[in-house]
C-alpha positions as a Markdown table, in Angstrom:
| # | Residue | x | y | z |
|---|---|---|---|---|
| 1 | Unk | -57.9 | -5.8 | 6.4 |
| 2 | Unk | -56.3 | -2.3 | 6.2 |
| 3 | Unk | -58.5 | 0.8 | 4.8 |
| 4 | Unk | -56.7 | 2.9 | 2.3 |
| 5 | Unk | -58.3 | 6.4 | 0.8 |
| 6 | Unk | -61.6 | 4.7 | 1.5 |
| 7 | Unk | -60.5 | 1.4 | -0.2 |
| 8 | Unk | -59.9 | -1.5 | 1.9 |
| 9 | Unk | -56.7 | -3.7 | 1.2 |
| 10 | Unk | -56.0 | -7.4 | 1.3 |
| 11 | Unk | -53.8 | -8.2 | 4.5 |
| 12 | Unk | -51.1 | -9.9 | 1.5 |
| 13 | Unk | -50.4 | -6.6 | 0.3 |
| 14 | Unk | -49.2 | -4.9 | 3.6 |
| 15 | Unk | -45.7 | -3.8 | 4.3 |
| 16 | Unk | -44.0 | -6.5 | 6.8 |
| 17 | Unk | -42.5 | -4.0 | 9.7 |
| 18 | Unk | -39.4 | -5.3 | 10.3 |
| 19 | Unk | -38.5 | -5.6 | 13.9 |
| 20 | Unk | -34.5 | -4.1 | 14.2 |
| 21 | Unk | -32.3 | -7.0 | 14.0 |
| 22 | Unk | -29.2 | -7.3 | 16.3 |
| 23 | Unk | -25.7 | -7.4 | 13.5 |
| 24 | Unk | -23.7 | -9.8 | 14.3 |
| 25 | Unk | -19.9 | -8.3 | 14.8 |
| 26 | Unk | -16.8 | -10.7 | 14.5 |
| 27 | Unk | -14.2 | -10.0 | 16.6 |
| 28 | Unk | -11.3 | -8.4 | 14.3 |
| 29 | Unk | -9.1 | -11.6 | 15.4 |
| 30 | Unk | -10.6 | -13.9 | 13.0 |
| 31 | Unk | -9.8 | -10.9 | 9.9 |
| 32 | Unk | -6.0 | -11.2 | 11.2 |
| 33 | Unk | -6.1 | -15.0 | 11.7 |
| 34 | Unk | -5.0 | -15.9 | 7.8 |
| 35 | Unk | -2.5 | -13.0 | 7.9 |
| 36 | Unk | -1.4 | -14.8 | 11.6 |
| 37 | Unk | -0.7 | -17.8 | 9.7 |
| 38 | Unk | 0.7 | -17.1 | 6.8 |
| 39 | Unk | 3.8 | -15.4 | 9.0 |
| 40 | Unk | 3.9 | -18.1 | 11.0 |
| 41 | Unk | 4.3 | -21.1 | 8.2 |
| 42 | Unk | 6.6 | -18.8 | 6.0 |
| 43 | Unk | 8.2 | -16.5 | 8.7 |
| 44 | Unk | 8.4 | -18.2 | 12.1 |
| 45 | Unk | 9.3 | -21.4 | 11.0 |
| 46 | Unk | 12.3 | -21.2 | 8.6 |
| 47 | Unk | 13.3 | -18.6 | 11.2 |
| 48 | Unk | 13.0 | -21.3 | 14.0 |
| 49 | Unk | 14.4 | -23.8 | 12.2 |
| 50 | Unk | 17.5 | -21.5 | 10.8 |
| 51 | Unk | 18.7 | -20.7 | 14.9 |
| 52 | Unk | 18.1 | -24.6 | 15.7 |
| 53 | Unk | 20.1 | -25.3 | 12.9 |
| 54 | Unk | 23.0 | -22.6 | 14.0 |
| 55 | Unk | 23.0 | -24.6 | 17.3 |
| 56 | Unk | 23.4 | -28.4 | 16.0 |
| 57 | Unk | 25.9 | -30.2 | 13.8 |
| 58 | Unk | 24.2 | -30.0 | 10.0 |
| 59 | Unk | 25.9 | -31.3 | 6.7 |
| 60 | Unk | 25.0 | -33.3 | 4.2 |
| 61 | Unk | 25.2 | -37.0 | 5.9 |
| 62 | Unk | 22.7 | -35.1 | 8.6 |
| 63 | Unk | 20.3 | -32.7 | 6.9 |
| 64 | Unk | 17.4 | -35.2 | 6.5 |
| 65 | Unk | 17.0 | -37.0 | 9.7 |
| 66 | Unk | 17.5 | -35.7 | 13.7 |
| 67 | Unk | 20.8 | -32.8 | 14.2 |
| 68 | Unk | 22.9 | -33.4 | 17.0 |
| 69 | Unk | 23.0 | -30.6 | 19.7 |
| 70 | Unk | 26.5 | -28.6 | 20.2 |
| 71 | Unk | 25.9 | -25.4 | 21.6 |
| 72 | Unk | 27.5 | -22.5 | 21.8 |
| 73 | Unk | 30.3 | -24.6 | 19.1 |
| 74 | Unk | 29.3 | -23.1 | 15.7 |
| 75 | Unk | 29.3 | -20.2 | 17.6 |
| 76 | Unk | 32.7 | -19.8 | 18.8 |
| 77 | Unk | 34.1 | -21.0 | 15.4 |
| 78 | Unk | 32.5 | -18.8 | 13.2 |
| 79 | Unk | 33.4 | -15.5 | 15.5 |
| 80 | Unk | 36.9 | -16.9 | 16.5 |
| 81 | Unk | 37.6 | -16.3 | 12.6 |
| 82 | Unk | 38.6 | -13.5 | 11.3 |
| 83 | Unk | 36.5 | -14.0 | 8.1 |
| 84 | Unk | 33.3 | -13.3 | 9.3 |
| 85 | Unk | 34.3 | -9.7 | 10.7 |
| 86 | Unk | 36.0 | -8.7 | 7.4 |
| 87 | Unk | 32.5 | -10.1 | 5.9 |
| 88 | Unk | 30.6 | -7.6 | 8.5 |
| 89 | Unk | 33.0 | -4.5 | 8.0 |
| 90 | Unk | 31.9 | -5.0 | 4.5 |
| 91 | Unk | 27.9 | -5.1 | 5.0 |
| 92 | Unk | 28.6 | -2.1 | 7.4 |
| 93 | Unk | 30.2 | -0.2 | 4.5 |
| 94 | Unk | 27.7 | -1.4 | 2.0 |
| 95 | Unk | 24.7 | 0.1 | 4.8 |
| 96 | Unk | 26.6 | 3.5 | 5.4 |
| 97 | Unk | 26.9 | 3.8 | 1.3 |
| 98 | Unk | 23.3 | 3.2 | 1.0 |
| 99 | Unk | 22.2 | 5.6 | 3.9 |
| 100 | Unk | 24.2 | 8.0 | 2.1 |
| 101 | Unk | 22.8 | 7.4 | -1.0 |
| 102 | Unk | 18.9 | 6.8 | -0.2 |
| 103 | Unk | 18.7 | 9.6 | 2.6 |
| 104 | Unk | 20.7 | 12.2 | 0.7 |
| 105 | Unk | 20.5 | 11.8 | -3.0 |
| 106 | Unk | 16.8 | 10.5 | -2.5 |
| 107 | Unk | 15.7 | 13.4 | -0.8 |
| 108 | Unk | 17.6 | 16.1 | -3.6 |
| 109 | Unk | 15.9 | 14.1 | -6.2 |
| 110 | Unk | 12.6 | 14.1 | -4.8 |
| 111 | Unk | 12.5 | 17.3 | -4.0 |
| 112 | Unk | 13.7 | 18.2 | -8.0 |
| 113 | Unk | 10.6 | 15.5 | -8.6 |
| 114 | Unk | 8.0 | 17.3 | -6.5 |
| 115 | Unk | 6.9 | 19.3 | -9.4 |
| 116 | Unk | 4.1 | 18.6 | -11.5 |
| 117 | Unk | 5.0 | 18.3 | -15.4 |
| 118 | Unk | 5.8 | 15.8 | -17.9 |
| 119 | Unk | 9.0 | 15.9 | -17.4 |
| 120 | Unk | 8.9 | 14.3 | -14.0 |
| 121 | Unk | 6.4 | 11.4 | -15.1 |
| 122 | Unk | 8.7 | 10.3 | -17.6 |
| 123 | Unk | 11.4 | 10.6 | -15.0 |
| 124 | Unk | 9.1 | 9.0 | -12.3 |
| 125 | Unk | 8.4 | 5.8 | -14.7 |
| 126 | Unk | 11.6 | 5.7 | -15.3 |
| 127 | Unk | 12.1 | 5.6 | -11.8 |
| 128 | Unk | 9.7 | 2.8 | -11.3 |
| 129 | Unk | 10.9 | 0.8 | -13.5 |
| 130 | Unk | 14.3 | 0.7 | -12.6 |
| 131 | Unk | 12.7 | -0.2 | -9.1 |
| 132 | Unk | 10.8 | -2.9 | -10.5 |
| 133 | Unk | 13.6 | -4.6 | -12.2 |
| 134 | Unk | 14.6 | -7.8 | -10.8 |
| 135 | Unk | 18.4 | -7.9 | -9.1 |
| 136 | Unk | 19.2 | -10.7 | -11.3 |
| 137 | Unk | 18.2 | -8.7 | -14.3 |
| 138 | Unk | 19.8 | -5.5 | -13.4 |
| 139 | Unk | 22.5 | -6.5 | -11.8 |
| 140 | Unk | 23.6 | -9.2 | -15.1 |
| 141 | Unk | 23.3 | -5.5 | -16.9 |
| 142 | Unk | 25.7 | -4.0 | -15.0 |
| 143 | Unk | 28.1 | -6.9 | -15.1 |
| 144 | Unk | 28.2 | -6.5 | -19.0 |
| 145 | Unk | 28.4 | -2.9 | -18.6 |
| 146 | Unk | 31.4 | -2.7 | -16.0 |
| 147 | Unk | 33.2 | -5.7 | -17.6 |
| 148 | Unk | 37.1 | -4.6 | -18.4 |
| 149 | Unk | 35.8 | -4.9 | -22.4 |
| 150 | Unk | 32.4 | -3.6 | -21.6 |
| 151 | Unk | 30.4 | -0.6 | -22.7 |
| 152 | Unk | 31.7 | 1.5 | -19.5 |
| 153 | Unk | 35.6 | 1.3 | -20.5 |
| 154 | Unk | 35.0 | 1.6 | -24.4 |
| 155 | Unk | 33.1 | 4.9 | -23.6 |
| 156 | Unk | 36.5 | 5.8 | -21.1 |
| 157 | Unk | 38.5 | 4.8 | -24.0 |
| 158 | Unk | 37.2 | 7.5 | -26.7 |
| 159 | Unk | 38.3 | 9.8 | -23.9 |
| 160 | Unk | 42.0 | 8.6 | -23.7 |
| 161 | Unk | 40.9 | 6.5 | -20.2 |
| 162 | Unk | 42.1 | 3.2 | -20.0 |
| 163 | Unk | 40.3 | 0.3 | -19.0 |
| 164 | Unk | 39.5 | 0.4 | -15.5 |
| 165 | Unk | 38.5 | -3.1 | -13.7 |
| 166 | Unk | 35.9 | -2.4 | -12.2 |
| 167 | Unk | 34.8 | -5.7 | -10.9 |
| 168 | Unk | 38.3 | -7.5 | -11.4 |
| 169 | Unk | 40.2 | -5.4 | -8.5 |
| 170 | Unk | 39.8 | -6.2 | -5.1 |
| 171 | Unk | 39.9 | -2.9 | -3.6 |
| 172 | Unk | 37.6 | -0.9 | -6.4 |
| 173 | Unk | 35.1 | -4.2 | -6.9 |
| 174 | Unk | 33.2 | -3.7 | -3.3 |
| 175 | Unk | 32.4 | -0.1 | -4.0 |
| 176 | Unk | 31.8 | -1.1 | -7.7 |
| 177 | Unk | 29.0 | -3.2 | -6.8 |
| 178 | Unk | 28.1 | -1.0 | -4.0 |
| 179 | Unk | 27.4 | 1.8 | -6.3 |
| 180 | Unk | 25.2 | -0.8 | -8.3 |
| 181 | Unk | 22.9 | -1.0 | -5.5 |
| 182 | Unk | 22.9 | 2.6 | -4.7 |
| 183 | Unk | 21.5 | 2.7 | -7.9 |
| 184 | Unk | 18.7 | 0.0 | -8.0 |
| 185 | Unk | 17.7 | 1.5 | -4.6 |
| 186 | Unk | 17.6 | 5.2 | -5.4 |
| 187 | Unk | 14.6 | 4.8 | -7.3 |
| 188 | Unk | 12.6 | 3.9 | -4.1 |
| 189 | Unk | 14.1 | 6.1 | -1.4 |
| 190 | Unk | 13.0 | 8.8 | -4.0 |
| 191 | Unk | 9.7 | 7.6 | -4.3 |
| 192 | Unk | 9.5 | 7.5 | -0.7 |
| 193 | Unk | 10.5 | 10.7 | 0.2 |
| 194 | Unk | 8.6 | 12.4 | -2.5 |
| 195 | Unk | 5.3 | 11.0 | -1.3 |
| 196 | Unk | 6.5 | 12.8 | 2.4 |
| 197 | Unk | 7.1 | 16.1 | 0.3 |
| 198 | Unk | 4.0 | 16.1 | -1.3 |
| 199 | Unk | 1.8 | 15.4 | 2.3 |
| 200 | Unk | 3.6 | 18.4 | 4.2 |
| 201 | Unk | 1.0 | 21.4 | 4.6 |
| 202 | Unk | 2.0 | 24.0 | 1.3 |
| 203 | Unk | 0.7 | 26.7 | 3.8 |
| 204 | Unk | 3.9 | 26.0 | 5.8 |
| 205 | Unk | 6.3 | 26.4 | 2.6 |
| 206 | Unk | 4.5 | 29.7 | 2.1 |
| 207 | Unk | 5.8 | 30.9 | 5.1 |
| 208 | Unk | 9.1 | 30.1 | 4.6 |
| 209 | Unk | 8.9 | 32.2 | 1.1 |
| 210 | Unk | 7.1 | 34.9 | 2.7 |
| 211 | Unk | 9.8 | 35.6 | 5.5 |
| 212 | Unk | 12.5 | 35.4 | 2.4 |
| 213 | Unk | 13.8 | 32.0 | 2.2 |
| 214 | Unk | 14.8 | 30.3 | -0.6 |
| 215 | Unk | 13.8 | 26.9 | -2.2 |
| 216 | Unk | 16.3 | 24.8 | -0.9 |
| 217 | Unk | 16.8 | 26.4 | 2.4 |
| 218 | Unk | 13.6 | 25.8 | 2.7 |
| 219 | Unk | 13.4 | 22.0 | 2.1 |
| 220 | Unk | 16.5 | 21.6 | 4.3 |
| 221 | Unk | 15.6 | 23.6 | 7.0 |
| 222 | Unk | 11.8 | 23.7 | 7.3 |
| 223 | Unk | 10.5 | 20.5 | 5.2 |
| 224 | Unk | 13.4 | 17.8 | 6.0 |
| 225 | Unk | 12.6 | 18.4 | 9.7 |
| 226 | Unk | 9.0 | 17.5 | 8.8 |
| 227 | Unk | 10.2 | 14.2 | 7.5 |
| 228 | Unk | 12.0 | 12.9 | 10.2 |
| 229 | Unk | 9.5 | 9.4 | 10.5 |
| 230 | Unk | 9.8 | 9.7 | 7.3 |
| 231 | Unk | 13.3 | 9.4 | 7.1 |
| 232 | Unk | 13.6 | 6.9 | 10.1 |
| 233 | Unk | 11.4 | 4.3 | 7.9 |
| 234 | Unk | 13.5 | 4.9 | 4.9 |
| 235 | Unk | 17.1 | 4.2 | 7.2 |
| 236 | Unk | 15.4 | 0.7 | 9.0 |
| 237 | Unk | 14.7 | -0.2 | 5.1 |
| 238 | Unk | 17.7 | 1.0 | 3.5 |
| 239 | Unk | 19.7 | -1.1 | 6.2 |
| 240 | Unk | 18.2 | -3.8 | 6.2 |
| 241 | Unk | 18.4 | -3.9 | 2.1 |
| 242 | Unk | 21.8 | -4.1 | 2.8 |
| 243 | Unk | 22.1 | -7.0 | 4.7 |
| 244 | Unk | 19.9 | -9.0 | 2.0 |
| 245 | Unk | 21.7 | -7.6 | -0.9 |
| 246 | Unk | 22.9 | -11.1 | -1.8 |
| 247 | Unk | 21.6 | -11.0 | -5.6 |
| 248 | Unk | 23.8 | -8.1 | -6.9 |
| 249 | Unk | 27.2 | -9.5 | -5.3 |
| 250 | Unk | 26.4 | -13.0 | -6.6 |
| 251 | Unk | 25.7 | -11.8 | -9.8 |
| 252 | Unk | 28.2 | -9.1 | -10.4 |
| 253 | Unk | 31.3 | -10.5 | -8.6 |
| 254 | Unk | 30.3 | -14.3 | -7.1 |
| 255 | Unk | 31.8 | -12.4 | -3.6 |
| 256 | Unk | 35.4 | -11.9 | -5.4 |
| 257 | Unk | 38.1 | -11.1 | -6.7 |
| 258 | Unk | 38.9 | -13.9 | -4.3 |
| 259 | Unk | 36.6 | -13.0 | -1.0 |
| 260 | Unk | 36.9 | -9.2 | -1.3 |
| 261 | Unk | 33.0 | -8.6 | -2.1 |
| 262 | Unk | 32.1 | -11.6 | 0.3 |
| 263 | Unk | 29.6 | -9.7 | 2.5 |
| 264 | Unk | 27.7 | -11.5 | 5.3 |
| 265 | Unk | 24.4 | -12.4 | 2.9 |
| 266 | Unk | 27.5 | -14.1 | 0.3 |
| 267 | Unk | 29.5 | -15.5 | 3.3 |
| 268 | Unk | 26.5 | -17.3 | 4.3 |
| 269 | Unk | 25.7 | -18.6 | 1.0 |
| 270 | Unk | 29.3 | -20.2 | 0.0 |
| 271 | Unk | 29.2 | -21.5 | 3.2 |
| 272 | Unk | 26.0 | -23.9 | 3.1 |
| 273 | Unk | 25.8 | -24.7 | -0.4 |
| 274 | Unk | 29.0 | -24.6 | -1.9 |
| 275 | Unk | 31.6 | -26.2 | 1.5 |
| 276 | Unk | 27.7 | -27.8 | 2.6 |
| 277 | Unk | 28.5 | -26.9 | 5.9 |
| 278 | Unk | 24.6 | -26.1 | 6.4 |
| 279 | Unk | 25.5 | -25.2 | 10.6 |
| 280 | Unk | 28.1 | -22.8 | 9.6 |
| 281 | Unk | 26.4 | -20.8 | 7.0 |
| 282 | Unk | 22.8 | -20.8 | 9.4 |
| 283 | Unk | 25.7 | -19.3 | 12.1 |
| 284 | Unk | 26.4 | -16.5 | 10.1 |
| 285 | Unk | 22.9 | -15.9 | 8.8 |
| 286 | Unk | 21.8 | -15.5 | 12.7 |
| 287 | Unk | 25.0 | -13.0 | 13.2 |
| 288 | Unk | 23.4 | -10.7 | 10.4 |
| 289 | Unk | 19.7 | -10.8 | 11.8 |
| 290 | Unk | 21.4 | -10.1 | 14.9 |
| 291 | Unk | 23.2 | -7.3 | 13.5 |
| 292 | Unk | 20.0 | -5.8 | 11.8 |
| 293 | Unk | 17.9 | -6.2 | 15.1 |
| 294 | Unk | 21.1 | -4.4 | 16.8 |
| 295 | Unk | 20.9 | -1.4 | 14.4 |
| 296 | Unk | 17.0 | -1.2 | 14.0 |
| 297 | Unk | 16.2 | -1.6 | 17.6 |
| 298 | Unk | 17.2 | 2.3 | 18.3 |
| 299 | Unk | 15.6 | 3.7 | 15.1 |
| 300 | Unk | 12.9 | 2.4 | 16.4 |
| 301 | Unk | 12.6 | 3.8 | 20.0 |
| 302 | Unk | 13.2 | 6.7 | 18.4 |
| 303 | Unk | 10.1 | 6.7 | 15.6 |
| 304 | Unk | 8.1 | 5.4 | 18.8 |
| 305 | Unk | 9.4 | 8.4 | 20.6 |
| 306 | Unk | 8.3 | 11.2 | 18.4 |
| 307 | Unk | 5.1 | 9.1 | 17.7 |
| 308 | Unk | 4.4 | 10.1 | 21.4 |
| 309 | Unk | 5.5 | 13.2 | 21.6 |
């Protein structure tokens, strides 16, 4: 019995102390495990079984059932050609187009973007919903728009410019549908960078006005060097959107006028499922990935670099 302002309570109607339990911690393995596995079933493996494939004798007699070993074979045949290096000059060009484009126009549009206003959330949801838009749908667009009777040469026409084919002549349709990816990918670059803008200390662009610089000097010479990791992201992703830009050349072109838009995404493609030479085209898939690893690798050395510094 417990006494209480000279009343005496039942011992049911006392407050249990609890004795300090022990929580029990899980080690932060078992929170990764699902994400572990997931990248393995859907990463790992296709990757796995793409180099096997780029190493055996695959068609379509073979695909179901055990592939038979040749080495270095698929190899030599696909880099003895001179197809595949026209294929990766191509995807190079695409890439240094893109850079251009997503590191340089990006940044002059987020930096007209980092205002407040309506102005730039219509222009931002614009923006994001060019992003959003699915190659397929985008790029169909464009082929309707750049077609030698489309909407692009009747506007040329009203100003005594005559047809111009776009997507029908070898040497203008690369940079054609180059410039249509340039433009699906803009939208995120900018979103990107503006996000970097917007997280750099305003007491720091201050400065810069109070010792007489102007707004653009300042971006380029006091905020752009702020957004170097920035900018070393954006380059890793902007190259390796270029290497698995296969939608928007399928789509717009099919990789011609004969093979003049056939980059090493499209290359890959015709090769396995149209000639259903399954070894060959896994071959040239491995020579891109090998290509992207080759450029990424020093981008990021560097990021790790200034991460330490």
């Amino acid at each position: 019995m417990t006494t209480l302002g000279g009343r005496t309570l039942p011992a049911a109607t006392r407050t249990p102390r609890r004795r300090p339990g022990r929580v029990r911690r899980r080690p932060p393995v078992v929170f990764l495990l699902p994400t572990a596995v997931l990248l393995v079933v859907f990463g790992a493996y296709p990757l796995l079984v793409l180099v096997q494939m780029s190493f055996s004798d695959v068609g379509p007699a073979t695909i179901i059932g055990p592939w038979d070993f040749v080495g270095l074979d698929n190899y030599a045949d696909v880099l003895g050609g001179a197809e595949v290096w026209r294929s990766l000059l191509r995807t190079v060009a695409v890439a240094a187009v893109l850079l251009l484009s997503n590191l340089v126009l990006g940044f002059v549009v987020a930096s007209l973007l980092s205002f407040e206003g309506r102005v730039t959330s219509l222009v931002l949801s614009v923006m994001v919903f060019i992003w959003a838009l699915p190659p397929l749908v985008s790029g169909s667009t464009w082929r309707f728009l750049l077609d030698d009777t489309g909407l692009v040469n009747a506007v040329l026409g009203l100003v005594g410019v005559g047809p111009v084919p776009w997507l029908s002549e070898p040497r203008l349709a690369l940079w054609s549908v180059t410039a249509v990816i340039a433009w699906g990918a803009l939208p995120f670059s900018a979103l990107i960078l503006r996000g970097g803008l917007l997280a750099v200390d305003p007491q720091v662009v201050e400065a810069a006005a109070i010792d007489g610089a102007g707004y653009w000097r300042t971006q380029v010479q006091v905020v752009l060097p702020l957004l170097r990791p920035t900018l070393w992201i954006l380059g890793i992703l902007t190259v390796l959107y270029a290497f698995k830009s296969f939608d928007y050349f399928y789509v717009l072109t099919q990789g011609g006028p004969g093979t003049a838009t056939n980059t090493l995404p499209v290359q890959s493609y015709y090769a396995a499922f149209t000639d259903f030479d399954m070894s060959t085209g896994a071959t040239v898939a491995v020579v891109a990935m090998a290509v992207v690893v080759a450029l990424a690798v020093p981008y990021v050395r560097s990021l790790r670099r200034e991460g330490d510094a």
